[in-house]
RODO-2510 file (C-alpha; in nm, 4 decimals, decimal comma):
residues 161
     n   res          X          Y          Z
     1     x     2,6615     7,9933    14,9512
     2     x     2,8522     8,1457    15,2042
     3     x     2,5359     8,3466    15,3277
     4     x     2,2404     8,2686    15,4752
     5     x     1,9064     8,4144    15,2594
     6     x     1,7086     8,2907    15,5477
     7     x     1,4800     8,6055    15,6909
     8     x     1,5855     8,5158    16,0284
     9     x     1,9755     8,5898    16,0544
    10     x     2,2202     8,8586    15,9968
    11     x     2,3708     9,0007    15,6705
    12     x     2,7150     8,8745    15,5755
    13     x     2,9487     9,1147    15,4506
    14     x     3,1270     9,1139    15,0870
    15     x     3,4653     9,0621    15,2562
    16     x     3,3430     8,8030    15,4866
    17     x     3,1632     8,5867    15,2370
    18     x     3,4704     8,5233    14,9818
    19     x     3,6446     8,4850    15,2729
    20     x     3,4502     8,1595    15,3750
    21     x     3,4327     8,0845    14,9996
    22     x     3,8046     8,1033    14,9190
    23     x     3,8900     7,7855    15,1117
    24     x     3,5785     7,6238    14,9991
    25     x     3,6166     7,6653    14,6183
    26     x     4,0030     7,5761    14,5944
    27     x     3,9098     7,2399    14,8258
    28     x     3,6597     7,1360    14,5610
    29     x     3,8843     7,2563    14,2593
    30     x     4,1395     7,0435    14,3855
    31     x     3,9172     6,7338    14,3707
    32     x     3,7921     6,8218    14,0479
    33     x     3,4139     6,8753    14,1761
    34     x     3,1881     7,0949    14,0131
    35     x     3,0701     7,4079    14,2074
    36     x     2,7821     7,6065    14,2561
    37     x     2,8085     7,9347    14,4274
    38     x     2,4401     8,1125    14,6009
    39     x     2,5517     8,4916    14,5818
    40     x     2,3149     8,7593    14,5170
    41     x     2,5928     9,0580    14,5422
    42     x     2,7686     9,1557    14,2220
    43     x     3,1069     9,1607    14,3977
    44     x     3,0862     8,8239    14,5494
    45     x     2,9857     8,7118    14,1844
    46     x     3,2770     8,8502    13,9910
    47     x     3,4953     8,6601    14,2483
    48     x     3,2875     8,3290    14,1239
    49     x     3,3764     8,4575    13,7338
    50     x     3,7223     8,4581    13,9001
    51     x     3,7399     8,1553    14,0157
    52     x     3,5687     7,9876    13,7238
    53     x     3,3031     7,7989    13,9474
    54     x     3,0382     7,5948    13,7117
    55     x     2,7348     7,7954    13,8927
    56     x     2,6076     8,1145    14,0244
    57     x     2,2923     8,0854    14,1386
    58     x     2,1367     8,4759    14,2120
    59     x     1,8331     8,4681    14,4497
    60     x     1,7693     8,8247    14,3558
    61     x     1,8101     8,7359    13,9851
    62     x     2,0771     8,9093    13,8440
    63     x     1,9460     9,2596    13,9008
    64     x     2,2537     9,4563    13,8908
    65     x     2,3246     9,4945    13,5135
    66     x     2,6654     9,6065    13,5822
    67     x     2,7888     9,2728    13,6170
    68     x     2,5860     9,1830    13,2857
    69     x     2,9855     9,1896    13,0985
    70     x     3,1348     8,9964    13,3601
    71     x     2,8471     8,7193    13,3639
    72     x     2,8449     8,7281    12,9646
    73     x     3,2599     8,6691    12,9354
    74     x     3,2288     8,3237    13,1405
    75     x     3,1532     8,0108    13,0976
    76     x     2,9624     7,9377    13,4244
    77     x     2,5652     7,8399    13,4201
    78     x     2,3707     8,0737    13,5543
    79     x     2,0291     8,0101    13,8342
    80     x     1,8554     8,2845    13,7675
    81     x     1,5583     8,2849    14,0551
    82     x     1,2470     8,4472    14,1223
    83     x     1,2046     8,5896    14,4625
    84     x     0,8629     8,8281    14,5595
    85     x     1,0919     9,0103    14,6830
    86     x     1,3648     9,1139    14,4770
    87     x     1,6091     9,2523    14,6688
    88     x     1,7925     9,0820    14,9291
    89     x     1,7136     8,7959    15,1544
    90     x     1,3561     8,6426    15,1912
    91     x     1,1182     8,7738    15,3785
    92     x     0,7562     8,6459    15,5441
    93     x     0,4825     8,8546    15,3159
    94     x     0,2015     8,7367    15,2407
    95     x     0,0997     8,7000    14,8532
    96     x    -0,1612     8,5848    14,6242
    97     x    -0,0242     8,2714    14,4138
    98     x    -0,2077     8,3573    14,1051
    99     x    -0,0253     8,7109    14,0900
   100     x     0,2849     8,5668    14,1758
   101     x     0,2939     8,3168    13,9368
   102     x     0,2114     8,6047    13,6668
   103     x     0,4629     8,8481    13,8007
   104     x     0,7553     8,5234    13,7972
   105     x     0,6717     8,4980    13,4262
   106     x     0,7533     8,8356    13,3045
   107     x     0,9992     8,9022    13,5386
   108     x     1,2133     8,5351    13,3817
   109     x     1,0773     8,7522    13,0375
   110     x     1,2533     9,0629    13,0928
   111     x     1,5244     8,9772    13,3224
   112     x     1,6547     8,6636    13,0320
   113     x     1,6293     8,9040    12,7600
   114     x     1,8652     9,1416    12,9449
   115     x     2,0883     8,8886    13,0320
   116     x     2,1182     8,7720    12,6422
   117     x     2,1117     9,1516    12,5518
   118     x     2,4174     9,1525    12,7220
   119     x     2,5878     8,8827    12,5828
   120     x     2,5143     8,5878    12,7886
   121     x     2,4489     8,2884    12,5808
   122     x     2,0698     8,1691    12,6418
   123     x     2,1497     7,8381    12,6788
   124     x     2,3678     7,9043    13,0373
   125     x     2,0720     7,9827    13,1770
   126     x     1,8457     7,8027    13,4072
   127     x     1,5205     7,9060    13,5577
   128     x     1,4135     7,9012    13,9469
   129     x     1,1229     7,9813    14,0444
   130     x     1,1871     8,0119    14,4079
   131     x     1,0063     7,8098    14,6669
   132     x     0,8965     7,9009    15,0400
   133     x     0,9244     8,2125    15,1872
   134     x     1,0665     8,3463    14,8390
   135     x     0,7422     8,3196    14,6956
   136     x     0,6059     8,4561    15,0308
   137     x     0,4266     8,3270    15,3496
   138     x     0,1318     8,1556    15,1388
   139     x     0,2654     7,7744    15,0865
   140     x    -0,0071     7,7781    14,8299
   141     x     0,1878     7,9854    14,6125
   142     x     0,5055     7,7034    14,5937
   143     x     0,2237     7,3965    14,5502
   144     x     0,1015     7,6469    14,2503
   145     x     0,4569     7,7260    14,1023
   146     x     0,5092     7,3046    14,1239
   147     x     0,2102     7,2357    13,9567
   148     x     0,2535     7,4785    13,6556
   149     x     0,6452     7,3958    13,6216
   150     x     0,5239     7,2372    13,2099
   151     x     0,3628     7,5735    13,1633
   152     x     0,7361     7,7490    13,2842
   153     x     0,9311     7,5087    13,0663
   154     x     0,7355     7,5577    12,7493
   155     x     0,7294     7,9405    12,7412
   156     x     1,1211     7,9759    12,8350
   157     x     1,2561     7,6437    12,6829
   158     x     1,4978     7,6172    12,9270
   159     x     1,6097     7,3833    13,2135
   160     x     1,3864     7,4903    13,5159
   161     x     1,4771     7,3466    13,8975
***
């Protein structure tokens, strides 16, 4: 992406980010590589529709539903993660890896039933359950997500990274 989610730097404007994407995307088009875009805001995604990249990958997992029609009328995959936080970048708070791992499964419950709702064809999507500091400051939690990835692929059938 075009913008950091680390906790530690600044916020990237809307403008700003397709403006470091722009030259990006039509390099890679031109060379016939496939591209995958980390965006969590809904403007910066519609650009990606726009632009027909393969990917979006949403840290925040697709929480705005007004860009539900957009995401549903392409033909990109979409990384729908889990983040403790779920709204903007990742933060350091500390969590308990059994509820996490609880809370990740209904939210990839809810939040792929809205996207299909919607229109968005099931199969586009692909599960992430986050790792690090987007499953908070307990490194516990990501060794518990790894270890239970069967249990995430079974109840979703979907690709999971």
């Amino acid at each position: 992406g075009a913008a950091s989610s680390n906790p530690d730097t600044t916020e990237v404007g809307v403008v700003e980010e397709i403006k470091r994407l722009k030259p990006v995307i039509k390099a890679l088009k031109e060379k016939g590589i496939s591209i995958s875009v980390d965006t969590f805001k809904p403007e910066v995604q519609s650009f990606c529709i726009e632009q027909k990249v393969d990917f979006i990958n949403d840290i925040q997992g697709f929480p705005y539903p007004e860009i539900y029609s957009g995401l549903a009328k392409s033909d990109c995959k979409l990384v729908l993660m889990h983040s403790v936080q779920r709204i903007g970048a990742a933060t350091k708070v500390e969590t308990n890896p059994e509820e996490v791992f609880t809370s990740m499964m209904e939210f990839f419950k809810e939040r792929i039933a809205a996207l299909v709702e919607a229109g968005v064809k099931r199969e586009r999507i692909i599960l992430d359950p986050g790792m690090g500091f987007f499953l908070g400051s307990n490194p516990e939690t990501s060794i518990l997500v790894l270890k239970r990835f069967p249990e995430i692929q079974e109840a979703f059938n979907l690709q999971v990274m």
